[in-house]
Structures are given as structure tokens and as C-alpha cells.
N, C-alpha and C positions, 0 to 999 in steps of 0.2 A: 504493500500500500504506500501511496506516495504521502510524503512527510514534506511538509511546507518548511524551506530553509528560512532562515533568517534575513539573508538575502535577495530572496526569491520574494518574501515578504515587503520588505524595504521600496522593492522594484515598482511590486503593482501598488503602494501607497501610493508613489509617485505618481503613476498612472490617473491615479483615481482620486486623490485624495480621502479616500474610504479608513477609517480605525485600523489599526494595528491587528485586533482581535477579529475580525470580519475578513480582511485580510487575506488572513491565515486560513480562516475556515472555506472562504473561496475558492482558495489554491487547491485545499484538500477535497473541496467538493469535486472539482474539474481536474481530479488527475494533475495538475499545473500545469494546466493549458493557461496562459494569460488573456488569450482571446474571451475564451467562455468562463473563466473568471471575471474579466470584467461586465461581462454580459450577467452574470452572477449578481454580485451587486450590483448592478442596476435594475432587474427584476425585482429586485429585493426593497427596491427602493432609498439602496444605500448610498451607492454612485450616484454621483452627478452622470449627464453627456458625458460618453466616453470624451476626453483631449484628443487634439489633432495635433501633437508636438509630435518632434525628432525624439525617440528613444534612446539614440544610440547616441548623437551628439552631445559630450558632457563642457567640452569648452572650444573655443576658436576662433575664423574668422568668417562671417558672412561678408559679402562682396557682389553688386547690380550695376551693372554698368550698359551702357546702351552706347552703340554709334553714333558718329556727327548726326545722319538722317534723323534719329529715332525714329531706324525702321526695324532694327537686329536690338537683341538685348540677351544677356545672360547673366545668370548670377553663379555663384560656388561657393562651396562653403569646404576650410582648410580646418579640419581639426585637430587638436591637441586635449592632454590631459590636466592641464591646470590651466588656470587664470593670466596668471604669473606670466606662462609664456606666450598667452594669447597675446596681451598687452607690450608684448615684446616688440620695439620698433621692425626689426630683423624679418618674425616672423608675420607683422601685419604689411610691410611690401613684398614679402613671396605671395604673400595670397593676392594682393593687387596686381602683381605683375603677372601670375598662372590667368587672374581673370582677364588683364589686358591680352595674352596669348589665345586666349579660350576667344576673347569679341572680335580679334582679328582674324582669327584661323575660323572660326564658326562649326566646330567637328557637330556630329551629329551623335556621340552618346560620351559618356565619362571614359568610358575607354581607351575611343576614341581622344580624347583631351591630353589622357597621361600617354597617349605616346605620341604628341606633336614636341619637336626638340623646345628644352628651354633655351641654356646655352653652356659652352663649355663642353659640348658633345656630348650631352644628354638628355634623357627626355624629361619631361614635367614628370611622371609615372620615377624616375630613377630620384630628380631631385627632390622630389617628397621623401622618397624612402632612406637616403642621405641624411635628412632631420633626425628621424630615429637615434639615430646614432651621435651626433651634431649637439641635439636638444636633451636627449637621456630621456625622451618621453617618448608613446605613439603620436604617430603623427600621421593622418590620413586626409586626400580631398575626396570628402564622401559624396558629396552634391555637385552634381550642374545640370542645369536647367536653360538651356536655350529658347528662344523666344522669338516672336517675328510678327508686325502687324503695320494699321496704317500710322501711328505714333506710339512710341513706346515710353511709359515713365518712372522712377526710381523712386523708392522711398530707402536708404540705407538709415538705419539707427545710430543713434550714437556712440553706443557703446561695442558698435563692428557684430552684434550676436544677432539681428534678423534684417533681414533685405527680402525688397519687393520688386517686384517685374511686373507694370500689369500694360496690357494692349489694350486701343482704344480703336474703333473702325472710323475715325475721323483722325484728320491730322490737324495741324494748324495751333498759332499760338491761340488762339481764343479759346482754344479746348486743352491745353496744358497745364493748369492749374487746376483742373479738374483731375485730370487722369491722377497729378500727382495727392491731391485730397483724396481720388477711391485708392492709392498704396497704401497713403496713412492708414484708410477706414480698414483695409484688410491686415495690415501688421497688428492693426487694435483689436479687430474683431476675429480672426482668422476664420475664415470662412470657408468652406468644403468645395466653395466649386462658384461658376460665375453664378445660375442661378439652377432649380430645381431640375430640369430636363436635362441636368447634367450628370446628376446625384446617379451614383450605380447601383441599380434596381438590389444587387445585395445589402447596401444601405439602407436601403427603402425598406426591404424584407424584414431586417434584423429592429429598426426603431419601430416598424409596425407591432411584430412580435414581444415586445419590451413593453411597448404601451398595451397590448393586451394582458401579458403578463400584468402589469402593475397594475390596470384597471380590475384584474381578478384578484389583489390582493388587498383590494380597498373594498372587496365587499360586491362588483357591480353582478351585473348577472349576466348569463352568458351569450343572448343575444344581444346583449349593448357594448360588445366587447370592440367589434370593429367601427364600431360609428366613433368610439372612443381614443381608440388607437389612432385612426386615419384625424381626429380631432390632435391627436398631441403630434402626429406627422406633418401635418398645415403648422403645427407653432416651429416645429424645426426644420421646416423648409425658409421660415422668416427668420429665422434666429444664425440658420448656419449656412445661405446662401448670399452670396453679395447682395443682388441684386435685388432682393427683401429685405436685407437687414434695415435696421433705420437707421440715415446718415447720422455720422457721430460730431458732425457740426453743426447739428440743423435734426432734430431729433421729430420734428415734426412731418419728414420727409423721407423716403425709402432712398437709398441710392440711385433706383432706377428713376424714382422722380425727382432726384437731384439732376440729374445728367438731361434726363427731358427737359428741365426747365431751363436747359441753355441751347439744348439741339433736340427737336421733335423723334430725330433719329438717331441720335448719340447714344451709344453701348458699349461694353465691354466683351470684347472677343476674346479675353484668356488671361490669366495671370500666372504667377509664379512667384511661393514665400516661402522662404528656409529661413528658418530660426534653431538656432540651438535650443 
């Protein structure tokens, strides 16, 4: 029988924010599955919405950067095991420089990335792995996310740990302070996708199933189960889609009716957010 480590425990708090003692009993419920553990506590009515953070990212460098046009845009994200050396002048221009490499070269997956040359006769893929060694820590570029549209706009943070990429189907300065307020809105809100037609039907399936779940554990009966679930799947289509959310400057407005009230036809065609 599977025995919840201490560790293992540690992990899905993080996850979830859910007690220590719940936890524990999640892990053990599900084998330590962490998927259906969390699904655990959440039927339970323990968990929150599962998070949509990086799991594995514990420290480093996010980086978004777009061409002259802002037609091309990529971001990456360089990690490391402490703070210490995220912060490190050293290690926060290798990540700028792997990202300037990545926005001129344009490769089409991570792989591709680490093996276009940096310099010195070697490729980005060799001078990551040189750090290791260099730094005395791991050191990995876990993310790139390329991007392409009719204007593309940044939101980098300040503190270098999350960066935005999002596409807008119009170009022009009169719509670039827009694009770059929906980055802000999505580093603030983090969002699952542009809007609901985007969400993957296994998404859909699992917070349907959740909200039934939790509707049977509040007593309702069993034909009210799905009018009920598909009720708390309309609040997190609004909660965790862009393009419902409500602007976070203007609270009285969706984002999409932010963007329509400067272009009848201005949208959002894609974005991209790494955050450690």
C-alpha cells in the first residue's frame, strides 16, 4: 500500500494549498497519483481550482521579447536552483542573450533552440549545460514558447520570474496599449486559454464532474446535478478564460468588452505566460 512521503506531501500543498492532514490522506486515497489527488480534494470541497503554475520551475529567468515589427515574439524561461543565482548579473544576460538567439533564429520547438550555436563553438543546449558545472547548481532552459501574429506585446515583470507574449489581430499604435494592459491582465489573472472554445473538452469533462461531485456532497439530488455543475462551469469559463474575465482596470468590463470599446473587431488571437 502506498504510504504518502513527507515530501510527496509538501509537493501537493503547494499545489493546492489544501492542510497538511488532507494532504496526506489524498495521496493515500489515489495511490499518489497527484492528478487524482488533486481532483480529490477538490470533490471534497477542500481544494481550491486546481493552479495553473510551472511545477517544476523553483527559480530563474523568464524573458519576452518581440521583433522590430511586433510580428515574431518568444519568450524562455532559464532555470536554476536558488534565488541567489537567479539574481546573478552573469546568469540574467545568458538568459537574455539564449532569448535574443531564440527571436533571431525563430526555431520551431526547445530543441530545436538548444542546438542553434551560441558562441565559442557551441550550442545554447552545451552552454546551459557548462553552468552546471560553472554555477554548482542545475541549470536548465525548460520553456520557449514562440509566437507570431498581427502585433505582438510584452509584459516582462520585474522581478525577471513571469513574462507575457500575447497577439493581437490588429496592428497599429492605437491598439498597443491595449495589447500590452490584456499581458498585464493575464500575468495577474493567469488565464487557461484566450476564451472558452479553446478550453480542452478534458477540462471541461473533469470541472463538470467536480461540480457534480461537490453538488452531491452538499446534499442536492441527483437530477439537479448537471444543471448545477454546467452552473459552476459558466463561472469558470468567466473566471479562467481571458476573454471573460473582468478587466483588472476597469472591473466593470470583460476584457473582450474592453478591446471592443476601442475596435468593434479587436481580439486576441493567442498568448503565451511562463512564470516560475
Amino acid at each position: 500500500m502506498y504510504k504518502a512521503t513527507a515530501a510527496d506531501i509538501q509537493k501537493l500543498r503547494e499545489m493546492t494549498d489544501a492542510g497538511m492532514m488532507d494532504c496526506k490522506k489524498a495521496l493515500e486515497e489515489t495511490g499518489g497519483d497527484f492528478q487524482e489527488a488533486q481532483d480529490w480534494l477538490r470533490k471534497k470541497g477542500i481544494a481550491k481550482a486546481a493552479k495553473r503554475e510551472d511545477r517544476e520551475a523553483k527559480e530563474g529567468v523568464v524573458v519576452a521579447k518581440t521583433n522590430a515589427g511586433q510580428t515574431q515574439g518568444i519568450v524562455i524561461a532559464l532555470n536554476c536552483e536558488t534565488d541567489f543565482v537567479a539574481r546573478n548579473d552573469n546568469f540574467v544576460n545568458l538568459a537574455n542573450k539564449i532569448a535574443g538567439i531564440a527571436l533571431e533564429s525563430f526555431p520551431a520547438t526547445l530543441a530545436d533552440l538548444l542546438a542553434l550555436p551560441y558562441e565559442g563553438g557551441v550550442t545554447i543546449g552545451e552552454k546551459v549545460a557548462e553552468q552546471n558545472g560553472i554555477i554548482g547548481e542545475k541549470v536548465e532552459l525548460s520553456r520557449y514558447e514562440p509566437l507570431t501574429g498581427a502585433q505582438l506585446l510584452t509584459y516582462n515583470h520585474s522581478n525577471n520570474k513571469r513574462s507575457v507574449l500575447v497577439a493581437l489581430n490588429k496592428d497599429g499604435e492605437a491598439f498597443a496599449q491595449a495589447g500590452r494592459d490584456v499581458a498585464m491582465q493575464i500575468a495577474a489573472m493567469n488565464p487557461i486559454s484566450v476564451s472558452k472554445d479553446d478550453v480542452d473538452q478534458s477540462v471541461i469533462a473533469r470541472e463538470i464532474e467536480v461540480g457534480k461531485e461537490l453538488a452531491r456532497n452538499e446534499g442536492k439530488s441527483e437530477d439537479m446535478l448537471e444543471k448545477i455543475a454546467l452552473g459552476r462551469l459558466n463561472k469558470f469559463f468567466q473566471e479562467s478564460t481571458l476573454l471573460s474575465q473582468k478587466f483588472v482596470k476597469n472591473g466593470d468590463q470583460t476584457v473582450d468588452q474592453y478591446l471592443k470599446s476601442l475596435d468593434k473587431d479587436l481580439t486576441v488571437t493567442a498568448f503565451r505566460h511562463v512564470s516560475l
